[in-house]
C-alpha positions as CSV (number, residue, x, y, z in Angstrom):
1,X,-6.2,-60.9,-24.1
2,X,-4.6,-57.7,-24.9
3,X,-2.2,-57.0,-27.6
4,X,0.8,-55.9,-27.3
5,X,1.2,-52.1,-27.7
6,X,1.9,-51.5,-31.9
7,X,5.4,-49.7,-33.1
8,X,5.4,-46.0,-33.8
9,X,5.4,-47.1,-37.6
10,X,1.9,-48.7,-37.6
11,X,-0.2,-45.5,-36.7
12,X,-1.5,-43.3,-39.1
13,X,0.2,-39.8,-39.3
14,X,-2.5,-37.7,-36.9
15,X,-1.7,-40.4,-34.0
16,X,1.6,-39.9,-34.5
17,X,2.0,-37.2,-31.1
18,X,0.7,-39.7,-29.0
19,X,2.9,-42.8,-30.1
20,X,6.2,-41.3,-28.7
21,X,5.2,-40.9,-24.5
22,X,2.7,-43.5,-25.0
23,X,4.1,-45.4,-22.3
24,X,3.8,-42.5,-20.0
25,X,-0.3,-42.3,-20.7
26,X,-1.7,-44.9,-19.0
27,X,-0.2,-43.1,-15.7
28,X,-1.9,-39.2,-16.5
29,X,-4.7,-41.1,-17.5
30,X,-5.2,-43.0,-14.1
31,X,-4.3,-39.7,-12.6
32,X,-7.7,-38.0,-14.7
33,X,-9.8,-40.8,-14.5
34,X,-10.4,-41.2,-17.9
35,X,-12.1,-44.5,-19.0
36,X,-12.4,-46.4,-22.2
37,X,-16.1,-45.6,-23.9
38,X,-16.1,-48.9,-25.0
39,X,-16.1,-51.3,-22.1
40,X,-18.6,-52.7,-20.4
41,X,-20.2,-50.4,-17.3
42,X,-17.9,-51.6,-14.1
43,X,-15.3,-53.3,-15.6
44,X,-13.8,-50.3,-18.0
45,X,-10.3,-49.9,-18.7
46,X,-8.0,-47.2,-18.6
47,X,-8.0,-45.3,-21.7
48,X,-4.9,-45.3,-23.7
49,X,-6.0,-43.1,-26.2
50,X,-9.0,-40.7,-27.7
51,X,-10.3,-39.9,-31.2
52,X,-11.6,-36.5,-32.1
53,X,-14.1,-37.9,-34.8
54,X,-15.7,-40.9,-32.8
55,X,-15.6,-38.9,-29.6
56,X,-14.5,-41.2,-27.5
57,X,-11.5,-42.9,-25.8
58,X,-10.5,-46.2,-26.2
59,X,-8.3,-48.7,-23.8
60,X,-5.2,-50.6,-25.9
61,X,-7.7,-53.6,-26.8
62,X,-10.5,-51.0,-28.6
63,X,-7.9,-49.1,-30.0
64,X,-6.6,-51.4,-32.3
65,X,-9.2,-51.1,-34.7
66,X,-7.9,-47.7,-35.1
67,X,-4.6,-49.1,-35.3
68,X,-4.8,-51.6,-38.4
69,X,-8.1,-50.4,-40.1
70,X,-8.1,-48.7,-43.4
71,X,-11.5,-47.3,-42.6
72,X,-9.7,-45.4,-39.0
73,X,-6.9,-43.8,-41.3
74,X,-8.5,-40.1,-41.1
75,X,-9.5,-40.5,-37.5
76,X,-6.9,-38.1,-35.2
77,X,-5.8,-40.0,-32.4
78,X,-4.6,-37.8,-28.9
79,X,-3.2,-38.5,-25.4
80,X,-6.6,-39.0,-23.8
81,X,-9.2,-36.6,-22.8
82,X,-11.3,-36.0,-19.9
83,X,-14.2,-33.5,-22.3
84,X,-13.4,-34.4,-25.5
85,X,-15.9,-31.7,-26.9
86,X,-14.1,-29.2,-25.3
87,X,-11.7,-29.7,-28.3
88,X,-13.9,-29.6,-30.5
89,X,-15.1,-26.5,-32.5
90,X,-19.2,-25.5,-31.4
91,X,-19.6,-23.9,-34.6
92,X,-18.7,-26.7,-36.8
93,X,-17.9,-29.9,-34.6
94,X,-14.5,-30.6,-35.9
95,X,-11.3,-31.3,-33.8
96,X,-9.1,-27.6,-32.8
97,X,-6.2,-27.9,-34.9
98,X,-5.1,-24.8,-35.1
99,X,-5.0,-21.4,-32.7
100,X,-5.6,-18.1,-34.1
101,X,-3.3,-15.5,-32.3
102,X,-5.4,-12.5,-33.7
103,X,-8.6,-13.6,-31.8
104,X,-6.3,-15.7,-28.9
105,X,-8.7,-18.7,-29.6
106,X,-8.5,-21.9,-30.7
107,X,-9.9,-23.1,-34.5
108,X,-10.9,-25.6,-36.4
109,X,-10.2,-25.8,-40.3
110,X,-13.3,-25.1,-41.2
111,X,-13.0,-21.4,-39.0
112,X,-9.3,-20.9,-40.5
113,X,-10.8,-20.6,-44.3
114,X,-13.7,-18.8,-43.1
115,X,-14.2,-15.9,-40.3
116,X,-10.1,-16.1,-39.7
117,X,-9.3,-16.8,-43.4
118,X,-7.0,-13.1,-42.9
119,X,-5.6,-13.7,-39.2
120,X,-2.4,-15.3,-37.9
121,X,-3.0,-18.9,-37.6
122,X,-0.6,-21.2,-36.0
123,X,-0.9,-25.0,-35.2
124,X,-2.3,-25.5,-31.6
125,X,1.6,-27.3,-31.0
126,X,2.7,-24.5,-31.9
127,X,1.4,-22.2,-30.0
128,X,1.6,-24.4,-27.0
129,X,5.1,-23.7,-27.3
130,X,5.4,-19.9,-27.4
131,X,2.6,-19.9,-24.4
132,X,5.4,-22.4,-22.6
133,X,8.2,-19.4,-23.2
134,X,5.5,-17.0,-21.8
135,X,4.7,-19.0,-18.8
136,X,7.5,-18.2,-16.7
137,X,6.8,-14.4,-17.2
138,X,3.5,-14.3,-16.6
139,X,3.6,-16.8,-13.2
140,X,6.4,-14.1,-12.4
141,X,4.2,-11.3,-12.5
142,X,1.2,-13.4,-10.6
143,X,3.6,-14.4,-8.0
144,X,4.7,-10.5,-7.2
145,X,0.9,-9.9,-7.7
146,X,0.0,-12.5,-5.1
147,X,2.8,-11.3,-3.1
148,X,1.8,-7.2,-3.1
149,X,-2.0,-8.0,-2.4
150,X,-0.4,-10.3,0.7
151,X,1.3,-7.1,1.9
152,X,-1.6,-4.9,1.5
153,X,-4.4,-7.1,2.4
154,X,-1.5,-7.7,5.9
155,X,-1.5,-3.8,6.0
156,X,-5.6,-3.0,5.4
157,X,-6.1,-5.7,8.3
158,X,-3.8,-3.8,10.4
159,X,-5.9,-0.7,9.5
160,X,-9.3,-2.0,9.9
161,X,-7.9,-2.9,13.6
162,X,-6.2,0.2,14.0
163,X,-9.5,2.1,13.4
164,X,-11.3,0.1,15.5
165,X,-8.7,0.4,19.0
166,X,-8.4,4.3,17.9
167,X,-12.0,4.6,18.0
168,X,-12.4,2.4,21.7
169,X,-9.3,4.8,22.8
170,X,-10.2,7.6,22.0
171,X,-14.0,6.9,23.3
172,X,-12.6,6.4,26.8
173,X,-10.4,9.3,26.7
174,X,-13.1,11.7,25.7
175,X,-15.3,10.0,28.2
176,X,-12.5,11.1,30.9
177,X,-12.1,14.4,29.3
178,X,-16.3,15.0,29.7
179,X,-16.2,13.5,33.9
180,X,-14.0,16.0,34.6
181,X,-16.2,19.1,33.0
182,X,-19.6,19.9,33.5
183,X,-22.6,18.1,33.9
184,X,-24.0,21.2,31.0
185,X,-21.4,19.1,28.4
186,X,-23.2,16.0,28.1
187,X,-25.3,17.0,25.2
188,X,-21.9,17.7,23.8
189,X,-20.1,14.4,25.0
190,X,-23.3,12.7,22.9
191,X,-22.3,14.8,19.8
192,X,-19.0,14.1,20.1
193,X,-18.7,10.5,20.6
194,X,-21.4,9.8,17.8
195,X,-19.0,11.8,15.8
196,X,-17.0,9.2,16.4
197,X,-18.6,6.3,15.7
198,X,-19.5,8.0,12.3
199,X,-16.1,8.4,11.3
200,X,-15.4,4.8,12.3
201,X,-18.4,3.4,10.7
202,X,-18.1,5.0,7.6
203,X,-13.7,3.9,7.6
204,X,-14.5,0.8,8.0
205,X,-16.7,0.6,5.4
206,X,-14.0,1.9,3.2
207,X,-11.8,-0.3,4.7
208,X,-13.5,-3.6,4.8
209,X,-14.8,-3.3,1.4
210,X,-11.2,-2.6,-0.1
211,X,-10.0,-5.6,2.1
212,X,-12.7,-7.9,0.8
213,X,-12.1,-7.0,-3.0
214,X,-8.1,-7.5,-2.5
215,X,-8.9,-10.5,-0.5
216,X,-11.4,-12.3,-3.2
217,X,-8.7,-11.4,-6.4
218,X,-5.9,-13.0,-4.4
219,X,-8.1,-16.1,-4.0
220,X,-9.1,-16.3,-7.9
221,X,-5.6,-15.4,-9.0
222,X,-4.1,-18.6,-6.7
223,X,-7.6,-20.6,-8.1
224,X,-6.3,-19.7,-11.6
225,X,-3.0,-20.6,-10.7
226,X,-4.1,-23.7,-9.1
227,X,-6.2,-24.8,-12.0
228,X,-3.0,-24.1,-14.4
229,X,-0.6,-25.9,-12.5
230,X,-3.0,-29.1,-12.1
231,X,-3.2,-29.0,-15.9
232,X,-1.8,-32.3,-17.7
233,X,1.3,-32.0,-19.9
234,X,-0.2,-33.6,-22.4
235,X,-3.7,-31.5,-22.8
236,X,-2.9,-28.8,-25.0
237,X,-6.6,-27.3,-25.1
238,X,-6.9,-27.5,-21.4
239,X,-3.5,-26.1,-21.0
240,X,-4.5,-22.6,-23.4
241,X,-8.0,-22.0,-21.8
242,X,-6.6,-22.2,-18.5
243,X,-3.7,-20.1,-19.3
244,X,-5.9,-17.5,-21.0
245,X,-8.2,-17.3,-17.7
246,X,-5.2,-16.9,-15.8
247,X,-3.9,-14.1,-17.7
248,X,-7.4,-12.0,-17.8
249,X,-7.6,-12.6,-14.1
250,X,-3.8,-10.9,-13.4
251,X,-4.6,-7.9,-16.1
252,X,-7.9,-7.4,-14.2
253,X,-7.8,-3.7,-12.4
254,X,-9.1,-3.1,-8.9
255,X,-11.5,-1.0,-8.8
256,X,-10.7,0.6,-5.7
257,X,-8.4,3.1,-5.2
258,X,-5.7,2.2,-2.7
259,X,-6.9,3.0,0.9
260,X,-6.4,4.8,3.9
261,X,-3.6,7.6,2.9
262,X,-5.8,9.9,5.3
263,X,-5.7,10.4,9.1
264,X,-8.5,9.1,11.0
265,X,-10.0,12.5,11.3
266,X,-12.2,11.3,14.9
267,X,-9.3,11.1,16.8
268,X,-9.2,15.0,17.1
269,X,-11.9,14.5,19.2
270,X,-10.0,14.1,22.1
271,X,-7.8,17.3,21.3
272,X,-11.3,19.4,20.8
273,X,-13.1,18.0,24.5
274,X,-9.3,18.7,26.1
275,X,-9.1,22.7,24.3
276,X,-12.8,23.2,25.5
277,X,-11.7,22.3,28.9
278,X,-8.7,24.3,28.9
279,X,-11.1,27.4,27.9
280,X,-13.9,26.8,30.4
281,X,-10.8,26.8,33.2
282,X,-9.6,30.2,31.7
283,X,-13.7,31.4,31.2
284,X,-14.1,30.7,34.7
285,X,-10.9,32.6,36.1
286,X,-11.6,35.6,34.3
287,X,-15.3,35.6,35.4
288,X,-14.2,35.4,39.3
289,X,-11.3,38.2,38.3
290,X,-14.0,39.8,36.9
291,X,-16.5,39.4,40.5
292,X,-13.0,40.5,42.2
293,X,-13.3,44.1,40.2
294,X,-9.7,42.8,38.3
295,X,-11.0,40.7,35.4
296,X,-10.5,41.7,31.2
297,X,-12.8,44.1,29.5
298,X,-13.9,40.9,27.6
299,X,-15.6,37.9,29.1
300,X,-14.3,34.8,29.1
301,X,-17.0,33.1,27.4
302,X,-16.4,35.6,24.9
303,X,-13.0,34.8,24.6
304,X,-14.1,31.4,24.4
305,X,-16.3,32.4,21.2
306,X,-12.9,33.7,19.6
307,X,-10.8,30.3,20.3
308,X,-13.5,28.1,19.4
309,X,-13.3,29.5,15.8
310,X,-10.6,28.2,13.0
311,X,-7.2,28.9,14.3
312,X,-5.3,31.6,12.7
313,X,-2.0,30.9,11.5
314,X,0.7,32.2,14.3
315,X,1.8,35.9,13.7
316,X,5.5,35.4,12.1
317,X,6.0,39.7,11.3
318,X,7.7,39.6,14.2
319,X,10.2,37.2,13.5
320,X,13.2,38.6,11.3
321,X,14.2,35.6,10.0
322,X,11.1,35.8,7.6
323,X,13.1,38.8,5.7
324,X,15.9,36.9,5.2
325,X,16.7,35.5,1.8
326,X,17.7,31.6,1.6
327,X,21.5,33.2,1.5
328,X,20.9,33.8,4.9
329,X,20.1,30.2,6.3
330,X,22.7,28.8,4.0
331,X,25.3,30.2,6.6
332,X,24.0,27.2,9.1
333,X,23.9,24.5,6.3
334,X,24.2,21.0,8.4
335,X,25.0,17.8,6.0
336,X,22.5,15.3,6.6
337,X,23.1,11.3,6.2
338,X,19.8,9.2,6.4
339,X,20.7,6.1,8.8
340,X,19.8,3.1,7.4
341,X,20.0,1.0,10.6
342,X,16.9,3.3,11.3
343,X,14.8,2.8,8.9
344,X,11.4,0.6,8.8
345,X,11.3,-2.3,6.5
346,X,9.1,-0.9,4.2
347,X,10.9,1.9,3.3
348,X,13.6,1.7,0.8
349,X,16.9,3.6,1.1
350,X,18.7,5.5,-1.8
351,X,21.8,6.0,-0.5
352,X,21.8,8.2,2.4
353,X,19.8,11.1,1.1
354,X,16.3,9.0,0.0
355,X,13.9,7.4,1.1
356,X,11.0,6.2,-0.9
357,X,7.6,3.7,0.9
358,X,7.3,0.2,-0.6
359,X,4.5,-2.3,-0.4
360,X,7.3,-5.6,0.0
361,X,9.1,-5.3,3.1
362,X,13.0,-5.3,2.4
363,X,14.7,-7.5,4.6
364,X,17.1,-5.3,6.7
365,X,19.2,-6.9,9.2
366,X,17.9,-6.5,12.8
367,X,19.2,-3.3,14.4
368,X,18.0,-2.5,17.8
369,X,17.2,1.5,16.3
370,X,14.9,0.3,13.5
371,X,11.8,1.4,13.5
372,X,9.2,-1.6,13.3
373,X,5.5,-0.3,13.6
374,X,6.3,3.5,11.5
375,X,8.0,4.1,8.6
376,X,9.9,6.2,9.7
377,X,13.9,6.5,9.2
378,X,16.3,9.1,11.1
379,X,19.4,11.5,10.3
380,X,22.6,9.6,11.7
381,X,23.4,13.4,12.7
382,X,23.0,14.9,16.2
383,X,21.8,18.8,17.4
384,X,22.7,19.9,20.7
385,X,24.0,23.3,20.3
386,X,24.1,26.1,18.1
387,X,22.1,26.6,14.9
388,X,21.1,24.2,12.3
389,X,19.5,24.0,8.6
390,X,18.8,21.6,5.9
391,X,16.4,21.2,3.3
392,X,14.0,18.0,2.1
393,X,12.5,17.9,-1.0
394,X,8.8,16.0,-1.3
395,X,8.9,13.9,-4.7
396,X,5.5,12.4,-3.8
397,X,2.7,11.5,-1.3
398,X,2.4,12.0,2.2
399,X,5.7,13.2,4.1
400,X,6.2,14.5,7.7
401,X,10.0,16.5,8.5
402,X,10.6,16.9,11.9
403,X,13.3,16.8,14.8
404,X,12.9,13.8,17.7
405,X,14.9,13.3,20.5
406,X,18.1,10.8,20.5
407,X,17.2,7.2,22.6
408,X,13.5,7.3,21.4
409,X,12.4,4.0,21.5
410,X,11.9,2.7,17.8
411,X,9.5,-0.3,19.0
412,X,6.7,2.5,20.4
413,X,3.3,1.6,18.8
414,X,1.7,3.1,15.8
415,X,-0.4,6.0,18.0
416,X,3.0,7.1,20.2
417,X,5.2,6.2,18.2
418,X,4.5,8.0,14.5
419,X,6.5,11.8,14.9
420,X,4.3,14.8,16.5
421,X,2.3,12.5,18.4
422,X,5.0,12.3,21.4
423,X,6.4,14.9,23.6
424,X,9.8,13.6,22.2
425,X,9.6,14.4,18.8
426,X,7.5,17.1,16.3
427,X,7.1,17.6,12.9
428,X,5.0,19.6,10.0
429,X,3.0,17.1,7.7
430,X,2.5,17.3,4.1
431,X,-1.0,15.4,3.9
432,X,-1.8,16.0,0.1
433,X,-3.8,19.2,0.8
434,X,-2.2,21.3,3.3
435,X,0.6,21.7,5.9
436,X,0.2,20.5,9.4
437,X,2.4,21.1,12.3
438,X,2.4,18.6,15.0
439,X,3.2,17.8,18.6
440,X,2.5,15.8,21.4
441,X,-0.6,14.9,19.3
442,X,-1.7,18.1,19.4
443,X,-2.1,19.9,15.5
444,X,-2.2,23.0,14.2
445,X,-3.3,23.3,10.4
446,X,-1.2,25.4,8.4
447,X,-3.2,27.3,5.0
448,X,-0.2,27.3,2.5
449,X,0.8,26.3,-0.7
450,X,2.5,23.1,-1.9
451,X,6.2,23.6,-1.5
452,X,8.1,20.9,-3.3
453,X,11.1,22.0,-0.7
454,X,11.1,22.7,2.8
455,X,13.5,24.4,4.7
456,X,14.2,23.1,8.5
457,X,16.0,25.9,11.0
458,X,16.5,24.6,14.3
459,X,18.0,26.9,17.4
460,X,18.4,24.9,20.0
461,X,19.5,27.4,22.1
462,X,16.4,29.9,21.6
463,X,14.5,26.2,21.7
464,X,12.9,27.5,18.3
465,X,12.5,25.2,15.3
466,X,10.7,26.3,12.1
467,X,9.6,25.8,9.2
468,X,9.6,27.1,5.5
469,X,8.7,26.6,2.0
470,X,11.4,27.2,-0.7
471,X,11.0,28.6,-3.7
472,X,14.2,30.0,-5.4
473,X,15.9,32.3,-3.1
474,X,12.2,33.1,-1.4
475,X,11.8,32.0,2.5
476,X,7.8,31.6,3.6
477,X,7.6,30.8,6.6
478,X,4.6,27.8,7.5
479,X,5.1,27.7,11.4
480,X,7.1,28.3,14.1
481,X,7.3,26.2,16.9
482,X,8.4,28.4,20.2
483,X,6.7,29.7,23.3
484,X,4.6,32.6,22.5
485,X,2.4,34.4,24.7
486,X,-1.6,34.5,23.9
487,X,-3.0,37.7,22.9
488,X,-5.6,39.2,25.2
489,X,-8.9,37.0,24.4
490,X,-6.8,34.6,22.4
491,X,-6.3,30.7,23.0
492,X,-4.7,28.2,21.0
493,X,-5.2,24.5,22.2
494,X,-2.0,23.6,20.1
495,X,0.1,26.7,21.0
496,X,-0.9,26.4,25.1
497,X,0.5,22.7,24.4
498,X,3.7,24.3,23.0
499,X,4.1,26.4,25.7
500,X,4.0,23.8,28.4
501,X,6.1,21.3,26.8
502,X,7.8,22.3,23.8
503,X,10.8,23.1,25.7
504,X,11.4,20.2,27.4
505,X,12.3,18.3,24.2
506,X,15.6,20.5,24.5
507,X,16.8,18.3,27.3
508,X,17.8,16.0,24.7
509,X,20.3,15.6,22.1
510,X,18.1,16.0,18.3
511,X,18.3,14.0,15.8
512,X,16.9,14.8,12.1
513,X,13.1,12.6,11.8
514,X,11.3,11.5,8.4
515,X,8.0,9.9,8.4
516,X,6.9,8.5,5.5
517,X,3.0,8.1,5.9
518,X,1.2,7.5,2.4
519,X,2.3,4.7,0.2
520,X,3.5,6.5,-2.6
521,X,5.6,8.7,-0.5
522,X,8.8,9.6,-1.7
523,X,11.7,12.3,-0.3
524,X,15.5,13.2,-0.1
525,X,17.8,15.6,1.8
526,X,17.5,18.6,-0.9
527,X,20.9,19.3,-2.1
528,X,22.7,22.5,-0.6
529,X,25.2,25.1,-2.5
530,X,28.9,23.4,-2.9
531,X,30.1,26.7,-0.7
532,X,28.0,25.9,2.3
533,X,29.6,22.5,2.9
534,X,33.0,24.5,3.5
535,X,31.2,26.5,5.5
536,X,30.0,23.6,8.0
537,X,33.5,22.3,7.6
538,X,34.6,25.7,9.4
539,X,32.5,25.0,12.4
């Protein structure tokens, strides 16, 4: 028969903690499984209790010897434990009492007047109770944690697939590009598409190791969390070690640098198989001008020798607004206001002159103009006549400025729809180590220094936009997008494209275009003199 359960009075001092939620136990212990020591195999009890110096756990009728006995009076009584010599001291096999903060580790008495005889030592209650205060900090910070490496393992996914249909697109678009050349270019269509396959190979190795690391810390950080969470109220040991392991696991660095700021550099590919193309159609005209006794002094394949090579930055002499002082573009200031209704999810608005990438998409309401596959966010401003300039300042990362034309459809996928890589829209790039102009996916790289600000001078009725870097009252000009004629012998894929289509983008009323492409990019509309907003007031 058992007894009844004894008043708080009748226990010793140490069992004092457990007499108070005693009631309570029986239930955490069914919970843990943990089983009196003493009763027979098959037919033990629930434990009510364990002692740290018998090292075992005892139901309500074992216990009572501990209860009444004189000889039991030292023994510390404690809600009971599943390992009971995980609360005990390795070195010296007595019960953790105490919890050195100096070391973060859990003592005995014997450790506290030895090795930690100098260090802050608290009782383990104690600290139980400034870890509780801490708890809601640090699940806090694993919950934005979990919540980041949710966004970026979303986005890396979204990458590895990217580079995967980008690499089957633009297999099949070189493929075309080769049919309709000669049977001489296979050689070359084999260089070429293993040039691709490289670059995708060796991107998603990058890519799928980056995913795999961000996807295994998300899984111990939520096993940590788990384990913490399952922890009982009442096992203070557990309740530390598992709260230490959580916290090394959330101060844990990734080794790996965030990924893919970078273009995928195979899908130029296409744009080098389509300029070749365009120069063995021009090779071959002025070879049969040249059989018609009305060809060029040179030959085309030596012309062709002359393209193939770097491009050379466009020939701006000619163009007097590259003498001008910034004065002299301040006279066709235009006040730009980001439009929020615009802008993709994961970019966050400051106002409406800044716009800065973030990894947690910001829940904007639905707006039929917001961008949903680039982050990307336009001017609320439109150009349709007349001359126009503004300036944006790059704070950091990876930022492309550009013009696109009004009713562009915001829902256009990542490959059509990013600016430059339409016939509705153009742009020059910052990528971190140059300047890059860019339109209907066609580039031209631009050798320049960093310019924190760039100057934007649209004519839209000499269908002209370029662009500068700003440097005090200095103008240099990076590239002007126009029709040009080539020079004799000359060809410039990117230029030819201009030609043909640059000026049909004119058809439309402009808008202002921001693309921000790395995640640390940051920008705003750079701030004009107070006299030029009078002077756009005049107009």
């Amino acid at each position: 028969m058992a007894p009844p359960a004894p008043p708080e009075e009748e226990g010793p001092g140490p069992s004092e903690p457990g007499g108070a939620p005693q009631r309570q136990e029986p239930e955490a212990a069914q919970e843990e499984g943990v089983l009196c020591d003493v009763c027979p195999e098959g037919e033990r009890a629930t434990a009510a209790q364990s002692c740290l110096v018998c090292l075992a756990s005892f139901c309500p009728p074992h216990l009572q010897p501990h209860l009444r006995s004189p000889a039991f009076q030292g023994h510390r009584l404690v809600p009971p434990l599943r390992r009971i010599e995980d609360s005990l001291c390795k070195l010296h096999l007595r019960p953790l009492e105490s919890f050195c903060r100096t070391d973060q580790a859990c003592i005995c008495q014997l450790c506290q007047g030895q090795e930690h005889r100098s260090h802050e030592v608290v009782a383990v209650e104690v600290e139980r109770e400034h870890k509780e205060a801490q708890r809601p900090k640090i699940l806090s910070c694993v919950e934005n944690q979990l919540d980041e490496l949710g966004v970026t393992v979303a986005q890396t996914r979204k990458t590895v697939e990217l580079i995967k249909s980008a690499a089957l697109k633009e297999k099949e678009k070189v493929s075309r590009l080769f049919d309709e050349a000669s049977r001489a270019l296979v050689t070359f269509q084999k260089e070429v598409t293993g040039f691709i396959e490289d670059g995708e190979r060796s991107m998603l190795l990058e890519a799928e190791a980056d995913l795999r690391q961000k996807e295994e810390k998300r899984a111990k950080l939520a096993q940590c969390r788990q384990n913490l969470e399952r922890v009982p109220s009442t096992d203070t040991i557990y309740f530390l070690q598992e709260f230490q392991t959580l916290k090394i696991a959330a101060e844990e660095k990734s080794s790996l640098c965030p990924s893919f700021q970078k273009e995928l550099s195979f899908t130029k590919s296409s744009q080098a198989v389509c300029a070749v193309k365009e120069l063995l159609v021009t090779a071959c005209k002025n070879q049969w001008d040249q059989l018609l006794g009305k060809g060029y002094e040179e030959s085309g394949f030596h012309g062709m020798q002359e393209a193939v090579a770097e491009p050379q930055p466009s020939d701006k002499s000619n163009n007097p607004a590259c003498l001008e002082t910034r004065d002299y573009f301040l006279k066709f200031a235009f006040i730009i206001d980001l439009d929020s209704d615009t802008a993709d999810k994961f970019l966050q608005m400051f106002g409406t002159k800044g716009a800065k990438r973030v990894l947690t998409p910001i829940g904007y309401p639905e707006s039929p103009t917001r961008f949903i596959n680039c982050e990307q966010v336009l001017g609320e401003n439109l150009m349709n006549r007349g001359n126009y300039y503004w300036e944006v300042e790059i704070i950091d990362g990876w930022v492309s400025i550009g013009v696109i034309a009004e009713g562009f459809n915001p829902r256009e996928s990542y490959d059509r729809g990013r600016l430059g890589r339409n016939e509705k829209s153009c742009c020059l790039q910052w990528n971190g180590q140059n300047y890059v102009a860019w339109f209907g996916g066609f580039e031209s790289v631009i050798q320049q220094p960093f310019f924190h600000t760039i100057g934007v001078y649209l004519e839209y009725s000499e269908k002209a936009l370029t662009f500068y870097g700003v440097r005090d009252t200095k103008m240099t000009c990076l590239q002007q997008l126009k029709v040009a004629r080539f020079k004799k012998g000359q060809f410039d894929s990117f230029q030819n494209k201009i030609n043909h289509q640059f000026p049909s983008l004119f058809a439309y009323n402009l808008k202002p275009a921001f693309f921000l492409e790395s995640v640390d990019a940051h920008m705003q509309i750079g701030p004009l003199k107070k006299d030029c907003v009078s002077v756009l007031k005049r107009r």
